[in-house]
C-alpha positions in Angstrom: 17.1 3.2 7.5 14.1 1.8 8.7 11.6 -0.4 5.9 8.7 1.0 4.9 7.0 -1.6 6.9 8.9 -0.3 10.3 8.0 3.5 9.2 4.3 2.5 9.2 4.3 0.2 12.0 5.9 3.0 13.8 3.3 5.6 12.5 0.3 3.7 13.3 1.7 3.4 16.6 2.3 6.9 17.4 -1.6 7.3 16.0 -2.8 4.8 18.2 -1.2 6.2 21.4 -2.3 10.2 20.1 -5.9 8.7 19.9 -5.6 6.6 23.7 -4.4 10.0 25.1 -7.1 11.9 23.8 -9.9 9.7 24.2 -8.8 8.9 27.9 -11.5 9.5 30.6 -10.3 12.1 32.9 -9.9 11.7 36.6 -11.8 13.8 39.3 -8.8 15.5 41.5 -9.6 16.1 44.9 -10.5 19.7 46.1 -9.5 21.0 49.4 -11.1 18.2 52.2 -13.5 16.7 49.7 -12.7 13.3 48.0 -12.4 12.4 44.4 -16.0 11.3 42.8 -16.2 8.1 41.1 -17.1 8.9 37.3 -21.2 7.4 36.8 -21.7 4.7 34.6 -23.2 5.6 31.2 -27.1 5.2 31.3 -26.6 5.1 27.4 -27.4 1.9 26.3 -25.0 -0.1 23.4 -26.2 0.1 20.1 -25.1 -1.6 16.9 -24.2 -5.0 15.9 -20.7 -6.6 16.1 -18.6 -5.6 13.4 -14.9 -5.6 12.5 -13.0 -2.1 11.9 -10.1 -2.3 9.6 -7.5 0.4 9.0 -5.0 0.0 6.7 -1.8 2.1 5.9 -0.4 2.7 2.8 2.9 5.2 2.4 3.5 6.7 -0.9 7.3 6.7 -0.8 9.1 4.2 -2.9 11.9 2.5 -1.2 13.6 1.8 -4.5 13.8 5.4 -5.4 10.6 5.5 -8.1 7.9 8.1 -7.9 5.9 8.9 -4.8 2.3 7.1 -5.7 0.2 10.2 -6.5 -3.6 10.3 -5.5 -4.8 9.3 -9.1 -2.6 5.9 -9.0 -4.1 5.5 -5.4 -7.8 5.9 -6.2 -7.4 3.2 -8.9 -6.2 1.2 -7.3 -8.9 1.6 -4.6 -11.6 1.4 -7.9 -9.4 -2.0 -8.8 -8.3 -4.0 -5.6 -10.3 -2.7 -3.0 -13.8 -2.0 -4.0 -14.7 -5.0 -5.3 -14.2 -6.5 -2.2 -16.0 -3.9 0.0 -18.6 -2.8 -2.6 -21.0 -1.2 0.5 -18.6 1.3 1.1 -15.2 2.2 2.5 -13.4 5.3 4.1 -9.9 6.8 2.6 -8.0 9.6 4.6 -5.0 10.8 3.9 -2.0 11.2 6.1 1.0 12.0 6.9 3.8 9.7 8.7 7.0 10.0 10.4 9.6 7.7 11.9 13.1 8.1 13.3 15.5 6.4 10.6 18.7 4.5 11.6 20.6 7.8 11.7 18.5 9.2 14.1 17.2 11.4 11.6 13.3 12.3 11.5 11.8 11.4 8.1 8.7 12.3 6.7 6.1 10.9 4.4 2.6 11.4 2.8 0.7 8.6 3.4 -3.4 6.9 2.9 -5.3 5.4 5.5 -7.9 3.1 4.2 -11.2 2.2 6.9 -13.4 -0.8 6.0 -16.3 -1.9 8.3 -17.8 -5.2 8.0 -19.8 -7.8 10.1 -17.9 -9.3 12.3 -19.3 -12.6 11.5 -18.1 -12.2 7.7 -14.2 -11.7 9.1 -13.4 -14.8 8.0 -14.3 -13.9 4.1 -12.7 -10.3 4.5 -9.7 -11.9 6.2 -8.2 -12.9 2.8 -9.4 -10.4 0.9 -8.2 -7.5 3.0 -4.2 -9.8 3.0 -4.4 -9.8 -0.9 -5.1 -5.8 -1.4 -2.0 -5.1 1.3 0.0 -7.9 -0.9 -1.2 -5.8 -4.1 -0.2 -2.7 -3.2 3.3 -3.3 -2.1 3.6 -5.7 -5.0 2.1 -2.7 -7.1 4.2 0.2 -5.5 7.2 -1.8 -4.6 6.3 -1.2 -1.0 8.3 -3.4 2.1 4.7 -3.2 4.0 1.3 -2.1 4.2 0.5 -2.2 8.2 -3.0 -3.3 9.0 -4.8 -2.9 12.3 -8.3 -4.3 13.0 -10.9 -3.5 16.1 -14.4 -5.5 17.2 -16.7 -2.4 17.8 -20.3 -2.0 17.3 -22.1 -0.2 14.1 -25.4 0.9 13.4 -26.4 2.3 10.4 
């Protein structure tokens, strides 16, 4: 059976490639003799400063057989670890993961995904900060993982 860090690496992946599909431009096929259109560059302008967008995963499964972690043990530890971290706001969804286990068999679990948004010229502050929540929560939950991914974008509030 696959760790909890596997399962999560695994579900973030197949949530990254559901989001590529989706958000894909589309290509023009061609129509009888006439050729394929180039698609127009956007005349919308960028907006928004650089900022960093982190997403982290948490599952809710424990792989040494104790209690799922319900939403109430979540959100404290959101009020405890996270918040004072990221005290100008933060996003929490919840999910639901799957992975193929080592016997081929499709397992399922409910899971959190935590946002945070921050200046990307602060990363280097939120860089350990961000490492000690994941290490809190699989210290906390007896987690294998917690799988992070982060993004430069632009936000403008």
């Amino acid at each position: 059976m696959p760790t909890l860090k596997q399962r999560t690496l695994l579900a973030a992946a197949g949530a990254t490639v559901a989001v590529l599909a989706v958000g894909a431009p589309a290509s023009t096929a061609a129509l009888g003799s006439e050729r394929a259109k180039a698609p127009r560059a956007s005349s919308t302008a960028a907006r928004g400063a650089p900022y960093i967008e982190t997403r982290l995963f948490f599952g809710t499964e424990r792989p040494d057989g104790g209690p799922d972690v319900t939403d109430r043990q979540f959100m404290a530890f959101i009020d405890r670890s996270v918040t004072p971290s990221f005290p100008s706001g933060l996003t929490v969804q919840d999910g639901r993961g799957q992975w193929r286990d080592s016997n081929g068999t499709i397992e399922r679990e409910r899971s959190y995904e935590l946002i945070l948004l921050y200046p990307a010229a602060e990363a280097h502050v939120h860089d350990p900060q961000i490492e000690r929540i994941r290490e809190a929560y699989a210290a906390a939950y007896a987690q294998d993982s917690v799988a992070r991914l982060d993004e430069p974008t632009l936000a403008d509030f």
